[in-house]
N, C-alpha and C positions, 0 to 999 in steps of 0.2 A: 404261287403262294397268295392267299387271299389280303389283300389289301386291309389297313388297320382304319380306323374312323378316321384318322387325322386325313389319313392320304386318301380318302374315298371324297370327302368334304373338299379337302384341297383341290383334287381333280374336277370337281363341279360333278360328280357322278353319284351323289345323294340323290331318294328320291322324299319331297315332304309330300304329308296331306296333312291337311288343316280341316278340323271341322266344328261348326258351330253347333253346340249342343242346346240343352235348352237352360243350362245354368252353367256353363263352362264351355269356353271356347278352347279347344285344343290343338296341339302343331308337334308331329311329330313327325324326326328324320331318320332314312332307315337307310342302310346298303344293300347291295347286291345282292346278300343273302336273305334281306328282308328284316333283319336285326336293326332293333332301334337303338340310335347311337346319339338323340337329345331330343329334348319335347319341349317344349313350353304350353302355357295356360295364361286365360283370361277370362274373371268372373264374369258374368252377369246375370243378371235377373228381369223376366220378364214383367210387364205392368198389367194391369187393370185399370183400364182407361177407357170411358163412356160405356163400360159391359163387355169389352172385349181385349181377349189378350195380347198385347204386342210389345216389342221392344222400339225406343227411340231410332232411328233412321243411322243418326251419329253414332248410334252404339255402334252397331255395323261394323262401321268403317273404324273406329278407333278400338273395335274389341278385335277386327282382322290385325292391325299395327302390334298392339299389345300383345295378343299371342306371339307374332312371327318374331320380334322384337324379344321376348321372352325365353323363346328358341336360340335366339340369335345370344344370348346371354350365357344360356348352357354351354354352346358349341366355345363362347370363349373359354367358358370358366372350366369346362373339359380337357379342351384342344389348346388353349391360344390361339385359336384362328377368328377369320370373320369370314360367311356364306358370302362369295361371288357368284356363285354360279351355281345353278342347279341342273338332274338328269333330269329332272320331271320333275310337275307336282300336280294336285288336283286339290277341290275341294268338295267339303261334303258339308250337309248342315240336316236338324228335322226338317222330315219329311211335311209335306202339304201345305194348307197354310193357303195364303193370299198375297198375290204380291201382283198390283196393278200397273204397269209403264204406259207413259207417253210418251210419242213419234221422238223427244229427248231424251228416251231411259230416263225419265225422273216418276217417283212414287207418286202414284193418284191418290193413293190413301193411303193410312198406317199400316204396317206390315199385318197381317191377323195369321195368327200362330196357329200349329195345329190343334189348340188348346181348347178354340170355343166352338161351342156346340149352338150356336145361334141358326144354325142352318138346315134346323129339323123340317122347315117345310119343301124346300129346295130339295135335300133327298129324299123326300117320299115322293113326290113328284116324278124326277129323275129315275130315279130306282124301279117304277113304275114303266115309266117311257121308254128307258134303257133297256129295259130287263134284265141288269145288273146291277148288283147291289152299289152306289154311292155313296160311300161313309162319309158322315159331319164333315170329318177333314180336310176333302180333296178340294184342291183346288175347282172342278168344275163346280164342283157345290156350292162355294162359296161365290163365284161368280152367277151363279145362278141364285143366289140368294139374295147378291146385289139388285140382277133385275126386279125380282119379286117386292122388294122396296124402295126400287125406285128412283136408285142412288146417281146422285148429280154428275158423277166421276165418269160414268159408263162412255158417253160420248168421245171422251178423249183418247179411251184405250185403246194403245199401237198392239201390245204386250202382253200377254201374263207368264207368269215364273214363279219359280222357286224362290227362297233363299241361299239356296247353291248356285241358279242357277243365274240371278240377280250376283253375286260375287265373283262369279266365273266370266262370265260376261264384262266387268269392270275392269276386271285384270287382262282378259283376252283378247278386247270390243268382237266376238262372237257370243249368240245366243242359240244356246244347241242347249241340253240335256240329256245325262245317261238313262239308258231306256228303266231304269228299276226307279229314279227319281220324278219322273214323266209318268211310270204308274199308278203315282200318287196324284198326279191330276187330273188322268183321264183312261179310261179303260184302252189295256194293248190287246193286239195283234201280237200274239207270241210268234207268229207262223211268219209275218211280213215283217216284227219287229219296227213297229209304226204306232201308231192309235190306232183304233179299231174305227173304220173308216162309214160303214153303217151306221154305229153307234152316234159318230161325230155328225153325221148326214140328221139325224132324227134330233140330235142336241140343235143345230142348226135353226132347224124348222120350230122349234119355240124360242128361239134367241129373234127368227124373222116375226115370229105372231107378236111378239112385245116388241119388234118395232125398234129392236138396238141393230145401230147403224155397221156392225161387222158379223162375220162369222167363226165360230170358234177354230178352225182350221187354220184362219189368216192369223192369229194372235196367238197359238202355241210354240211353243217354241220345236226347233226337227230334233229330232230324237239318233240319239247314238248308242252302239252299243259298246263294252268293255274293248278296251286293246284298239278304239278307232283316236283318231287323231282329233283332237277338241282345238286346238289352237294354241298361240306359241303365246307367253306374259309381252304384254305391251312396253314400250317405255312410259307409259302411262300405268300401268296397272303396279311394274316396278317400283315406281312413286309411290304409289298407295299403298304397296305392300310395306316398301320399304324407303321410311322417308329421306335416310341418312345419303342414299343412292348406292351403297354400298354393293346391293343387290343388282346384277345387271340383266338385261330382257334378253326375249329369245327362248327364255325356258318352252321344253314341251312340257302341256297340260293337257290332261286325259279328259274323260266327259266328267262333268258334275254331278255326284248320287245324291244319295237321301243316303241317313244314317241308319234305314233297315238293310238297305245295299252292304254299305262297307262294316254292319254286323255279319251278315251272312259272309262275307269275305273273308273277315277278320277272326271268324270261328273254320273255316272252311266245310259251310255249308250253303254251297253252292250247285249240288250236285243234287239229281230225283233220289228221293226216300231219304233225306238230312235235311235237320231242322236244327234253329236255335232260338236261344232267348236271348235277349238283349234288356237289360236291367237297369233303369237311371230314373229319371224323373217320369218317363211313363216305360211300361214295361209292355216288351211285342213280343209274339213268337213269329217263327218265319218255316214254313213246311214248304219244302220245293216237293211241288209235284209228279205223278206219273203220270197223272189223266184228269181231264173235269172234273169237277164237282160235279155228284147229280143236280144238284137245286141251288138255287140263290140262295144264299144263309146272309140276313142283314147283321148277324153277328159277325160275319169273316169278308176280311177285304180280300180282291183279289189281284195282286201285283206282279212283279217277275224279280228275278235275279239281274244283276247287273250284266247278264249276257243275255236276259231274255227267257228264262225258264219261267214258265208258271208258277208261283205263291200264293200259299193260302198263307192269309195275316189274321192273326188274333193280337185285337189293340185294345190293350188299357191305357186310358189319359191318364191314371197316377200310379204312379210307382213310389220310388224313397223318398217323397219329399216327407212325407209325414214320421217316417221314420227317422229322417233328419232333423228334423225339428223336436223330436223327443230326445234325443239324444243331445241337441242342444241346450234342452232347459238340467237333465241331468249336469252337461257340465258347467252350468250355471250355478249350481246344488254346490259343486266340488268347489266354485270360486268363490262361490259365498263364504263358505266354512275357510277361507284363505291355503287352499291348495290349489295348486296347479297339475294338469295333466296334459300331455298335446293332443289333439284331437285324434292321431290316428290313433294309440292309445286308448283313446276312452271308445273309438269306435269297436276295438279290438273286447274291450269288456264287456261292451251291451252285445256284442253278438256270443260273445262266451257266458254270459247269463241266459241268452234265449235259448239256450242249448240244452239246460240244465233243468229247462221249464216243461211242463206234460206236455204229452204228444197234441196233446187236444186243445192247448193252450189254458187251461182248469177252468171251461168254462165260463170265459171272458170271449167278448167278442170288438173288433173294430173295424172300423171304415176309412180308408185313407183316400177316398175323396176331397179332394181341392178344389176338382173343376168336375164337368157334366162326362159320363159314365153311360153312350149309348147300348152297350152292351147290355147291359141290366134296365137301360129303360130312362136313365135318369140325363135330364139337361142340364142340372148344376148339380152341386158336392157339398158337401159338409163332412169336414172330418166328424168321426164318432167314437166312442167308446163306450160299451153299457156291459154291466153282467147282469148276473142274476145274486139274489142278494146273499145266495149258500156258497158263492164263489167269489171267496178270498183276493184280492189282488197280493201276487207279489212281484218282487222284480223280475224274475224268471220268466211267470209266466207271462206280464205285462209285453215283456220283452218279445216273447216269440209270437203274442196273440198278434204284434204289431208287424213282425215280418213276414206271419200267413197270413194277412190282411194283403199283401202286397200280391199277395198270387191268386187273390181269390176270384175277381172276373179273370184272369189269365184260364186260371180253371174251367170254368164254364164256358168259356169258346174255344179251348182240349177238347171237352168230349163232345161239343159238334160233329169235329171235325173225324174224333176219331170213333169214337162210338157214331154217330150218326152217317158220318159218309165212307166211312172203313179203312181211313189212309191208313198207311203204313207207314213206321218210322224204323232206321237202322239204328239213327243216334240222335239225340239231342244234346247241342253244346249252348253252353252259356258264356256270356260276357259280361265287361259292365261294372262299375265299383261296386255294386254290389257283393263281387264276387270276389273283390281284393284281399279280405279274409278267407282263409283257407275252411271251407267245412263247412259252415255253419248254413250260408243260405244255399251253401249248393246240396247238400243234405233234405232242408229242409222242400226246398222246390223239387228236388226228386220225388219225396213223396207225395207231394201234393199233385205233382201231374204222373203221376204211378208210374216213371219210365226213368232209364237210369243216367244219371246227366254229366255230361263229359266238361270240363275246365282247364282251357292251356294256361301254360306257364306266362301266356300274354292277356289274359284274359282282362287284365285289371287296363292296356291300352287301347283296347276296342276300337270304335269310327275310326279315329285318324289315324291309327296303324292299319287300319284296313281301306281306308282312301289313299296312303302309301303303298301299299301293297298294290293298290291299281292301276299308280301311276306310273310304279316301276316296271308293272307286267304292260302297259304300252309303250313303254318305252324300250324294253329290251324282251321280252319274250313274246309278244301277240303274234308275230309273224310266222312263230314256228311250232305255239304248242295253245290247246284250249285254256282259258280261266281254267277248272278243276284241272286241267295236269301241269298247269303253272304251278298251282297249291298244293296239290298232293304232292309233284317230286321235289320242287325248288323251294318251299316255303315250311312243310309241316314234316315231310318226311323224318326230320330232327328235331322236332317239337317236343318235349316232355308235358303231359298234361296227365290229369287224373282223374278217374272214371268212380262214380259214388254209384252204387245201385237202390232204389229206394226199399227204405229199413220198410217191412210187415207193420208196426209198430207206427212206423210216423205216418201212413197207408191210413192206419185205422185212425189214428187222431185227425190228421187235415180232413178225413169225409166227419166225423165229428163235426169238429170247427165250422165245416161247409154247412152242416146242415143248420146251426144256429145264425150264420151268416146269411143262407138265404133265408129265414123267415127274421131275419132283422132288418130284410131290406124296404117292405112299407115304411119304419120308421126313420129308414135315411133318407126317403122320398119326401115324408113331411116336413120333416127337418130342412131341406133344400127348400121346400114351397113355402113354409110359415116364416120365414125370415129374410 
């Protein structure tokens, strides 16, 4: 008989994953069957600080507490119990970013998020030298952008990491990486499941001509792949996690991903010819491969699955925040006039208004640029909105022009990949709050990427149901069955999800949309430059 939540928790045979998003930190606990049975959450918000995006060093640590802490609150107010013990756990966090140690593990500089695009000269360089493409994001980038300015820190570096892999490390005192989280820093070896050991040879040889006193081989972190052993929670990392002590060490923890990893997990699209999206503050799609790409495409990243399969990545830096923010001032509108609504409510109306709105959005167009948008060319953002003066704003269409906004570089590194290099897709699944609402965005992103898009019943807990899922599968399945047939037989076989195909109709309006969209894009270019 399968064990209830109370007696799964009691037994210490939960597994969590935690993961740090880029406006929510999350924690969720699953069983054996992969059912999530309490979660907890912890806000935060990234800064703008001297031109770059980062979080406080103390968030970190006090938004790791606050989530597990948070969890630990559910599992009472659920169970009557308190976590002693756990079967595993792991973490995940966004991908890329900057994160510099010294010979102490202490930060040489402020964390720099996958967010800023300061590092356009570093990849062209790189991308160049490499002869594969280097998106803004990656960590070697940014390291390499370091050198190119000059930066006081350089000398000191034992280290570079993640944000998982900086958290994993704390709680473990090992510094490894899962290989899909390590693809964000530096080009794999899918074949050796390593770094690409040429590539790092020739990174090298301009790390020696400027004359910085390491090479990039000595300061990565080694690379693991899904289902290997990462190391056991410290009695130190215990503390950190959990300060009451109630939580005792010894836990096994899997390798540390990125949050395109434990999307692709968390959709089960892990396997050649399935892809997914993943939906939040910036919005990715993730196409597992069958074969190379012909040609470097500087619009698509190239990464792996957390076992090591080849990915083509199509990265938008924004996704809902803009959408969140409009729906904010709305219910600002409702409080003015002295009503009240609760937000998931009023979330539930502005998506059942954009529904209601033309295919084409009537003619209105928007930009949900925050931050810089290398895909289209641009190093900073400005939100926009402009019509033309025969088209009406109403709620309806307001509503929808703002949620094809969201998909719209998504769009344009689609048909690279599929128009231009011919991949093939069986399915595309999505994730992501976006998608917590039944219909509405998952409708409308089918027709925008003309392919028909799949939605489980888990869709709304993403990364850290899918960093659970990882750490369960090293904990109790790696030994005897691959990632995809851990998820196909143990995890989804029972899954209830539902499959939208895209309508003729919303086809024709999002290439509408698109085509006012791209000739609206010199004036979101100015917009970033004159301000």
């Amino acid at each position: 008989m399968t064990p209830t939540p109370s007696e799964t928790i009691a037994a210490g045979e939960a597994a969590l994953g935690i993961e740090f998003g880029s406006t929510r930190i999350k924690a969720v606990l699953i069983d054996a069957s992969g059912t999530p049975i309490a979660t907890g959450g912890f806000d935060w918000e990234n800064q703008l600080v001297d031109g770059l995006w980062s979080y406080p060093e103390e968030q970190i640590w006090e938004g790791l507490r606050g989530a597990y802490a948070s969890l630990c609150s559910d599992v009472k107010q659920r169970y009557d119990l308190e976590i002693t013990h756990l079967g595993a756990m792991g973490i995940s966090a966004m991908m890329h970013g900057y994160i510099a140690l010294d010979e102490d593990g202490q930060l040489l500089a402020p964390f720099r998020t996958w967010r800023n695009t300061n590092t356009g000269p570093a990849t062209e360089i790189l991308s160049e030298a490499l002869n594969f493409n280097m998106p803004h994001r990656w960590s070697g980038a940014h390291l390499y952008q370091a050198v190119l300015d000059g930066e006081d820190h350089l000398g000191s570096i034992r280290q570079i990491t993640t944000l998982a892999g900086l958290v994993h490390q704390k709680l473990s005192g090992r510094s490894v990486l899962g290989i899909g989280d390590a693809s964000g820093m530096f080009p794999i070896d899918p074949v050796a499941h390593d770094y690409d050991q040429k590539r790092l040879a020739k990174f090298d040889e301009l790390l020696a001509q400027a004359q910085v006193p390491f090479s990039l081989r000595d300061v990565l972190p080694p690379v693991l792949v899904a289902g290997q052993d990462a190391g056991h929670l410290t009695e130190a990392g215990a503390r950190l996690l959990d300060p009451s002590g109630t939580l005792q060490p010894g836990v096994l923890m899997c390798p540390p991903e990125g949050d395109a990893g434990t999307g692709m997990v968390a959709t089960n699209a892990v396997a050649a010819r399935t892809g997914n999206v993943s939906a939040g503050t910036s919005i990715f799609a993730m196409v597992v491969l069958e074969r190379d790409l012909a040609r470097v495409h500087p619009e698509l990243d190239m990464v792996t699955t957390p076992d090591g399969l080849p990915v083509a990545m199509v990265h938008s830096n924004n996704g809902a925040s803009e959408w969140d923010q409009w729906v904010g001032v709305f219910a600002e509108l409702i409080e003015s006039a002295g009503f009240t609504l609760p937000r998931p409510a009023l979330y539930d109306l502005a998506y059942a208004k954009a529904l209601e709105g033309a295919a084409d959005g009537g003619g209105l167009v928007a930009y949900n640029f925050l931050s810089g948008e290398p895909i289209v060319g641009l190093d900073q953002g400005r939100p926009l909105f402009f019509r033309t003066p025969d088209s009406p704003v109403t709620l309806a269409n307001f509503m929808r022009t703002q949620l094809m906004a969201i998909f719209g570089v998504l769009r344009l590194g689609m048909d690279i990949l599929i128009e231009d290099e011919g991949v093939q897709l069986d399915r595309l699944l999505a994730h992501g709050g976006l998608f917590k609402t039944p219909v509405v965005a998952q409708k409308i992103m089918a027709g925008a990427l003309r392919t028909p898009v799949e939605v489980s019943t888990t869709a709304g807990e993403g990364g850290p149901w899918g960093m659970a899922l990882l750490a369960l599968y090293t904990s109790q399945f790696a030994q005897e069955m691959t990632l995809p047939q851990f998820l196909d037989t143990k995890i989804f076989a029972r899954m209830d999800s539902s499959v939208i195909e895209p309508d003729p109709a919303d086809i024709e309006g999002f290439n509408s949309f698109l085509g006012r969209y791209r000739r609206g894009l010199p004036a979101e270019a100015a917009a970033g430059e004159n301000s």
